[in-house]
C-alpha positions as CSV (number, residue, x, y, z in Angstrom):
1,X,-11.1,24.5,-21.0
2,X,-10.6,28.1,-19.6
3,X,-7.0,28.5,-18.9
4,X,-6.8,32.0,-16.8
5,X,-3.0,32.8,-16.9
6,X,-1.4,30.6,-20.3
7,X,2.2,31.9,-19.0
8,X,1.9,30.3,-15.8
9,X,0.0,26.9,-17.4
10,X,3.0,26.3,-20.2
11,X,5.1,26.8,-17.7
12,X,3.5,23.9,-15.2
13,X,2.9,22.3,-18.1
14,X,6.8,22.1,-19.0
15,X,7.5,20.4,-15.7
16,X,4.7,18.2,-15.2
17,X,4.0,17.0,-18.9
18,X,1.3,17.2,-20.8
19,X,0.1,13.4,-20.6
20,X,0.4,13.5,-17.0
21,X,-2.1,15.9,-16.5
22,X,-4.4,15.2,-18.7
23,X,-5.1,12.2,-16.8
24,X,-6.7,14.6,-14.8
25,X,-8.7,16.4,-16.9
26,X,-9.8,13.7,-19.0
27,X,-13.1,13.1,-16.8
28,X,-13.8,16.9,-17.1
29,X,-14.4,16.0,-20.8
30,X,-17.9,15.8,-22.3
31,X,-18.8,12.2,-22.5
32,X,-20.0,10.7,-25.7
33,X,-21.0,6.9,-24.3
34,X,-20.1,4.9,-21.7
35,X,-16.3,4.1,-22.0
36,X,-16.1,7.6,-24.8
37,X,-15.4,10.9,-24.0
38,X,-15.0,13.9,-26.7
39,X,-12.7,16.3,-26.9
40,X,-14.3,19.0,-25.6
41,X,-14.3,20.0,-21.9
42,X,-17.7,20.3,-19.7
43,X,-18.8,24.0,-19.7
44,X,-17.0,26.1,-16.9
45,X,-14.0,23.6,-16.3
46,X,-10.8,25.5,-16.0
47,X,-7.0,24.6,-16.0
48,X,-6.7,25.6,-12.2
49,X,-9.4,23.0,-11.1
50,X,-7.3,20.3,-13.0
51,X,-3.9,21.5,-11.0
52,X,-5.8,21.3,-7.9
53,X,-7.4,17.9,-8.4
54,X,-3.4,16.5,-9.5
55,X,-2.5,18.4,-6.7
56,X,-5.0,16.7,-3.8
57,X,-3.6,13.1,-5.5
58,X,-0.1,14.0,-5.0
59,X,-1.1,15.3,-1.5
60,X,-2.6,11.5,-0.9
61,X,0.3,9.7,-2.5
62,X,2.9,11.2,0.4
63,X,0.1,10.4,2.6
64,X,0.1,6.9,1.9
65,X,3.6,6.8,1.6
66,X,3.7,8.1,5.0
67,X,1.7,5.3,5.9
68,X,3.1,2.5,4.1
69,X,6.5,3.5,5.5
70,X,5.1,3.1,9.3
71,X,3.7,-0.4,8.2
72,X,6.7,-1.3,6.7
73,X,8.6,-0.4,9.8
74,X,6.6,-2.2,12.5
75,X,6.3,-5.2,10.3
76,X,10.0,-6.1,10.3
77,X,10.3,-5.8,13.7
78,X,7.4,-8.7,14.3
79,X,8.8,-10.3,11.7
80,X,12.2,-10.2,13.1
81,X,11.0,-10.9,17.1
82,X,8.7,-13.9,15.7
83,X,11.2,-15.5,13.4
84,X,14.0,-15.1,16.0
85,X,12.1,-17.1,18.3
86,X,13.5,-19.6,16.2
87,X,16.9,-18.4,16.1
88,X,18.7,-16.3,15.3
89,X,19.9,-17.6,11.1
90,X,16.5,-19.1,10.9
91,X,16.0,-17.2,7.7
92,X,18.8,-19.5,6.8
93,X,17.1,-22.7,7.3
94,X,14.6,-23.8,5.0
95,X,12.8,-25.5,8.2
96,X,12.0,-22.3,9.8
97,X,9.4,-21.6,7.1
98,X,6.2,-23.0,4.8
99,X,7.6,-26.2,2.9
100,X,5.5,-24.3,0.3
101,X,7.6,-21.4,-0.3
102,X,10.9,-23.3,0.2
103,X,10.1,-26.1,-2.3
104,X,11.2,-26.3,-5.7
105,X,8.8,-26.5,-8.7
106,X,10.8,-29.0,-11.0
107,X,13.6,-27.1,-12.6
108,X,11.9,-23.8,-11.6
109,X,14.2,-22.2,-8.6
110,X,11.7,-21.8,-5.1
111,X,10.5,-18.5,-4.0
112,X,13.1,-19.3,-1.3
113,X,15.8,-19.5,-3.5
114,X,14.9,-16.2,-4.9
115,X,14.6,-14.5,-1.9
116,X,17.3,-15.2,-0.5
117,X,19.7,-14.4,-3.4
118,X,18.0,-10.8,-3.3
119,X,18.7,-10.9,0.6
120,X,22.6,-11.6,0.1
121,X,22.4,-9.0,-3.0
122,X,20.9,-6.1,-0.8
123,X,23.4,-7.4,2.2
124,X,26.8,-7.2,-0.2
125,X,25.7,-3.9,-1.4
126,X,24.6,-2.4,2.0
127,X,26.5,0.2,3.2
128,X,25.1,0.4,6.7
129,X,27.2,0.8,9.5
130,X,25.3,-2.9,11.1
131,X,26.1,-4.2,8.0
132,X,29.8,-3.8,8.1
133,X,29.9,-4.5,11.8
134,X,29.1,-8.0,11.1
135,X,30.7,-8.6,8.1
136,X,33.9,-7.5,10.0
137,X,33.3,-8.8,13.2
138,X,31.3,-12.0,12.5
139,X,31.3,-14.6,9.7
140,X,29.4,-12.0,7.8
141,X,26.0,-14.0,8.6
142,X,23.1,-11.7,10.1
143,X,20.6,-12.2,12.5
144,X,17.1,-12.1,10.6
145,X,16.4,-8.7,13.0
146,X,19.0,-7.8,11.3
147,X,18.1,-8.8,7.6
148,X,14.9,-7.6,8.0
149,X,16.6,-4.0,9.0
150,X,17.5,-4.0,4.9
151,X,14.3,-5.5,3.2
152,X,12.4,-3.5,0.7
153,X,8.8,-3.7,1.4
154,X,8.5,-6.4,-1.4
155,X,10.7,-8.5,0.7
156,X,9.1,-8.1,3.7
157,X,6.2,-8.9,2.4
158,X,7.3,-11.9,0.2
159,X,9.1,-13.2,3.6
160,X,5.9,-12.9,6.0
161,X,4.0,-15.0,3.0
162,X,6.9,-17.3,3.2
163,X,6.8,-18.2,7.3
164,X,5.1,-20.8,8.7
165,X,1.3,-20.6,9.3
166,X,1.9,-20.6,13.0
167,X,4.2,-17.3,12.4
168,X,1.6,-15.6,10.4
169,X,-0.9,-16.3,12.7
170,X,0.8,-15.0,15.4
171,X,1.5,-11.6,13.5
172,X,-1.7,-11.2,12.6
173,X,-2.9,-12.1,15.8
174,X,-1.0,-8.9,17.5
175,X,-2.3,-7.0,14.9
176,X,-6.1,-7.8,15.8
177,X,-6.2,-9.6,12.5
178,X,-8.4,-12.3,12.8
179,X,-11.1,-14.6,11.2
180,X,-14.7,-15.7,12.5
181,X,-13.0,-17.8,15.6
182,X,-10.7,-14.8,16.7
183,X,-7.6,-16.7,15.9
184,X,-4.9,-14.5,13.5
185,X,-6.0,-14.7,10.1
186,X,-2.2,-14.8,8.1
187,X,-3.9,-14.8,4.8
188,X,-5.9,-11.5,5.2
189,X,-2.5,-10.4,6.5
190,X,-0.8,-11.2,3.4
191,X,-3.7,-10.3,0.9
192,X,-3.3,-6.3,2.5
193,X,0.6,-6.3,2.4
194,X,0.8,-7.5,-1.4
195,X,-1.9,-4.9,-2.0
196,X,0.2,-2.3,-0.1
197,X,3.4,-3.3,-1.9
198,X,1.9,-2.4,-5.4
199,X,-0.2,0.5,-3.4
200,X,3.4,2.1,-2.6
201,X,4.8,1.4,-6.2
202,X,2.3,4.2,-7.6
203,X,2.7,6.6,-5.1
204,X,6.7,5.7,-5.4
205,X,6.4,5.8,-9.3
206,X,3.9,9.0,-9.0
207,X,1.1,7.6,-11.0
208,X,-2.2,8.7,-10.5
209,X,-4.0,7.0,-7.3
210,X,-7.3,9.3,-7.1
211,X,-9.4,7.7,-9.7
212,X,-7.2,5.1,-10.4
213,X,-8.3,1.4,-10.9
214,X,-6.6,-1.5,-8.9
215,X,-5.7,-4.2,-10.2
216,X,-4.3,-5.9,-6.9
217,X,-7.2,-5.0,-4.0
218,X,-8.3,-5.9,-0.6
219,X,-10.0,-9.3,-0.5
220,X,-13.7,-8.7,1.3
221,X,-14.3,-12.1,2.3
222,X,-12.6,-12.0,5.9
223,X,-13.2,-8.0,6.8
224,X,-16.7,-8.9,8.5
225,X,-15.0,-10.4,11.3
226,X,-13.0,-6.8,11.9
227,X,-15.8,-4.6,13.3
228,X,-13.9,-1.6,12.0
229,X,-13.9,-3.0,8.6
230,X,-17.3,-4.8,8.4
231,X,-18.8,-2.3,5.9
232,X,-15.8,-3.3,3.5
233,X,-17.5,-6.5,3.2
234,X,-20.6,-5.0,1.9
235,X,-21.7,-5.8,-2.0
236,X,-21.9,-2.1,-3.1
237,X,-18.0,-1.3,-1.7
238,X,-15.4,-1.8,-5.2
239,X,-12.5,-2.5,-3.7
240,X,-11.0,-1.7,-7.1
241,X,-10.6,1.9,-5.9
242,X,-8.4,3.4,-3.3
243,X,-11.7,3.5,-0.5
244,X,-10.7,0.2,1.2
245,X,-7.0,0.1,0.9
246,X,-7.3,3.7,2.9
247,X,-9.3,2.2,5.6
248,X,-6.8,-1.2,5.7
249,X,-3.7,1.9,6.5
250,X,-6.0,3.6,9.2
251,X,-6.7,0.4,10.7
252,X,-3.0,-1.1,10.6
253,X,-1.7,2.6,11.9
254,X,-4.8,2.8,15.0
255,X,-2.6,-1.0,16.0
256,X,0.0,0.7,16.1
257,X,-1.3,3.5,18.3
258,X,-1.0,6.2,15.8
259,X,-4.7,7.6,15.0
260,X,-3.9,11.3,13.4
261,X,-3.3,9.5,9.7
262,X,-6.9,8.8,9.2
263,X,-7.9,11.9,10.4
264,X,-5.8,13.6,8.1
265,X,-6.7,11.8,4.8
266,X,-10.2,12.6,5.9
267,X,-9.4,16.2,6.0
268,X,-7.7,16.1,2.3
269,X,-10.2,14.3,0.8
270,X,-13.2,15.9,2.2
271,X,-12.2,19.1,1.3
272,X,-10.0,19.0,-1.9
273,X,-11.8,16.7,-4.3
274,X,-15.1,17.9,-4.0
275,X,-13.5,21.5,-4.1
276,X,-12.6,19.9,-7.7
277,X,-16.0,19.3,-8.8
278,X,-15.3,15.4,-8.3
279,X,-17.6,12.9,-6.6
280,X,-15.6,10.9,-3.5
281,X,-17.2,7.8,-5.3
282,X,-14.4,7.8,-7.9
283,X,-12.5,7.2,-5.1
284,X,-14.3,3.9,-3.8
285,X,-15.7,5.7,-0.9
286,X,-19.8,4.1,-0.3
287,X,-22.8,6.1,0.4
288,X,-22.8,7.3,4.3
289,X,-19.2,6.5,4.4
290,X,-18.9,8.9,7.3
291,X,-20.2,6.7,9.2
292,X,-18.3,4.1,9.3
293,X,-14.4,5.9,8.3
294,X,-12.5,4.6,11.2
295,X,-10.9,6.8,14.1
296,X,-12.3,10.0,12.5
């Protein structure tokens, strides 16, 4: 590998690490079989392609943070509204949600149980001014539009699995979510935010997402009923790249009337990776993709 300037790559090197990197230049390596590369590098890589391509990836991961975070957002506020319906402790009465997630599995505490005891942890360790107000003022109980204000995205996500089906339904619903009959399809709902949740631990954890493979991914099964998702359902899309969760944010973000994210990550990606020598496909992204990237 031609390195141009050794001063200035020991010195990136000293504050990135060696093995991070070289998870970027390992495909620039000649390869020897099918799962084998050798030590030497392809003929005309260089050390400043590498620090680009690691540079485009940590360009997406703020990205998708960015986007995860507006998710995360508008979700507990539906979550909040839709629960409340039912009043205002509902989170605090097993009836309020899916016997499923509130029943107890012999001697094996329910998801329930454990959610809630993170809930109460987060509350009596919460500094927030709302926090205090009602500890203070009140019995120290909060209104679930309140709990939901100091949720994780885990526990957001572990709590909209955990409502009833009617209260998934009815989020997924407003979201345009919906199966072959139009009604709100709460289990696609749920598939995308458990994705997103691990989605959001790389980025938050800055591991590489380019390339990387997924081991939690979109299901395909119910995307041909979402016209701006029908070519995820297609045989030849892996959803064990980054392609289709990209296209799940876009879509969630367009619901929520913000369209500039996907034009953005089109922008990176379109310019920066192939800059790099690298093939989008490594990436997820299908032949004539172009064609069908939402709200370009």
């Amino acid at each position: 590998m031609a390195v141009d300037d050794p001063a200035a790559a020991a010195e990136l090197l000293s504050v990135v690490g060696y093995y991070r990197l070289s998870g970027y230049w390992y495909p620039y390596r000649r390869q020897l079989g099918q799962r084998q590369r050798a030590d030497q590098f392809i003929g005309g890589t260089n050390f400043s392609t590498v620090v680009r391509l690691y540079d485009a990836d940590r360009r997406l991961k703020l990205q998708v943070l960015d986007a995860v975070e507006r998710v995360e957002i508008a979700l507990r506020v539906m979550i909040g509204f839709t629960l409340g319906k039912r009043g205002a402790y509902a989170h605090l009465d097993r009836a309020n949600l899916d016997g499923q997630f509130t029943q107890a599995n012999g001697a094996r505490r329910s998801r329930y149980d454990d959610w809630i005891a993170k809930v109460l942890d987060a509350q009596r360790r919460s500094s927030e001014d709302f926090v205090v107000h009602f500890q203070t003022k009140y019995d120290g109980r909060l209104p679930v539009w309140v709990v939901t204000e100091i949720l994780d995205f885990g526990s957001t996500a572990h709590l909209y699995r955990g409502l009833k089906a009617a209260d998934r339904t009815a989020i997924a619903r407003e979201l345009d979510i919906v199966d072959g009959l139009g009604h709100g399809n709460g289990h696609t709902l749920g598939n995308w935010l458990r994705v997103l949740n691990y989605v959001r631990n790389i980025c938050a954890h800055h591991s590489r997402l380019w390339n990387r493979h997924m081991v939690n991914k979109i299901g395909a099964r119910q995307l041909a009923t979402i016209p701006e998702l029908r070519h995820l359902s297609a045989p030849e899309v892996s959803h064990h790249r980054i392609y289709s969760t990209l296209c799940v944010l876009a879509f969630l973000l367009h619901r929520m009337g913000e369209d500039d994210w996907a034009s953005e990550v089109r922008e990176l990606v379109t310019v920066e990776i192939p800059a790099c020598g690298r093939s989008l496909s490594e990436m997820g992204f299908p032949a004539r993709w172009e064609e069908c990237w939402p709200w370009m």
